[in-house]
C-alpha positions as CSV (number, residue, x, y, z in Angstrom):
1,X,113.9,105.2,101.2
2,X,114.5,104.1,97.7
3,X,116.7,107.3,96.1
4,X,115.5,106.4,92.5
5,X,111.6,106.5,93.8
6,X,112.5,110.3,95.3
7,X,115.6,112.1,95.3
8,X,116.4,115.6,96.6
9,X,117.8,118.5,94.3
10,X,119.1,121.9,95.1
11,X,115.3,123.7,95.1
12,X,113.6,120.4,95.9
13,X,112.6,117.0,94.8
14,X,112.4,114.4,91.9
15,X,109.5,112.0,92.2
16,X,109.4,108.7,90.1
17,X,106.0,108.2,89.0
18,X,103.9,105.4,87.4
19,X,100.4,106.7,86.7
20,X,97.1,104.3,85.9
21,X,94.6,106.6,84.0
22,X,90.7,106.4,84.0
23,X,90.7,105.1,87.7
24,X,87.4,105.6,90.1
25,X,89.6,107.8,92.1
26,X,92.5,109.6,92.2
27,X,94.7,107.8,94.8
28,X,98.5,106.8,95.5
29,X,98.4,103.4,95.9
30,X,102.0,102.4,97.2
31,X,105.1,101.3,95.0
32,X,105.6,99.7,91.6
33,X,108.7,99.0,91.0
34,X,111.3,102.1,91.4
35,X,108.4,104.5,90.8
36,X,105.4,105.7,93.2
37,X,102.0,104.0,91.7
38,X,99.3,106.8,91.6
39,X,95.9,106.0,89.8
40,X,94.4,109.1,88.0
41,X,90.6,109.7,87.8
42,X,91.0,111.2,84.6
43,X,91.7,110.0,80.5
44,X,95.0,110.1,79.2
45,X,93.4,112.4,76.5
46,X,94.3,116.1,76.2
47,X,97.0,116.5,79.1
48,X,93.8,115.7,81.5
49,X,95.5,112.7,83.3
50,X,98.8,114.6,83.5
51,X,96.5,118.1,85.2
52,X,94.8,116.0,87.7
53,X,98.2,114.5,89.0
54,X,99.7,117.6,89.0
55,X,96.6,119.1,91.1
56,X,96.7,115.6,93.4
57,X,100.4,115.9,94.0
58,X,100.0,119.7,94.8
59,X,96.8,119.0,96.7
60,X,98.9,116.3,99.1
61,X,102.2,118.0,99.4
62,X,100.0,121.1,100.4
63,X,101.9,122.9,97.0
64,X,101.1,125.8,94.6
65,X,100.5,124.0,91.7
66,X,103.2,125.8,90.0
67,X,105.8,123.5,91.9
68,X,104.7,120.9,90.5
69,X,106.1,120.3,86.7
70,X,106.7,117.2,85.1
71,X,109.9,117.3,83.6
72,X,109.4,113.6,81.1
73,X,107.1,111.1,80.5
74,X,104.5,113.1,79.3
75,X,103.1,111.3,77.2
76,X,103.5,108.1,78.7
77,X,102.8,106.3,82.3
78,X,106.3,106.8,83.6
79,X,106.7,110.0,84.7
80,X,109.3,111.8,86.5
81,X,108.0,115.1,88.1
82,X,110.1,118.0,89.9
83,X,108.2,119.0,93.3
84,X,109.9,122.3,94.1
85,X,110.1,123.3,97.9
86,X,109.8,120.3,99.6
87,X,111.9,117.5,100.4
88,X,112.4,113.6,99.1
89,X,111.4,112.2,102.4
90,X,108.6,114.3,103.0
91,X,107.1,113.4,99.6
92,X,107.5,109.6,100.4
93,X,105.9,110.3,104.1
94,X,102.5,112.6,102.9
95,X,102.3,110.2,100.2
96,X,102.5,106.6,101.7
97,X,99.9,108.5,104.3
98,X,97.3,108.2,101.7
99,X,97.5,104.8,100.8
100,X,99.4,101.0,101.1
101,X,102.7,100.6,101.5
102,X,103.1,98.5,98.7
103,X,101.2,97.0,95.9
């Protein structure tokens, strides 16, 4: 597993993301470089892209939506998020489940 993709920390993981707003669905679609690719069935207007990965990551990971925080890239399509009570490899594992194995 790629540590800079997802790392572990002392209450639970780091995930490197790279989100495509406005897609049909919201849907990890495998890796883009160091970062998990996840498109986003929602605008980046008003936080709504950033709530609707937060409820997809929480929704997959089978999370409370509070342990899921993104800690920078808000604004932007790189995004690192903190995913607490679960571990780096299970991250990687729920999520490759979804989708492709690479893009």
């Amino acid at each position: 597993m790629n540590s800079l993709i997802a790392r572990d920390t002392k209450d639970g993981a780091i995930l490197t993301v790279h989100i495509q707003p406005k897609a049909s669905t919201t849907e990890c679609v495998g890796i883009h470089g160091n970062a998990i690719k996840i498109r986003v069935a929602a605008p980046p207007v008003d936080g709504a892209a950033n709530d609707e990965l937060i409820r997809f990551l929480a929704q997959t990971l089978v999370l409370p939506l509070a342990a899921v925080h993104i800690e920078s890239g808000n604004g932007g399509r790189h995004k690192r998020v903190r995913l607490r009570g679960v571990m780096a490899e299970r991250v990687i594992a729920r999520l490759m489940q979804k989708g492709p194995v690479a893009e």
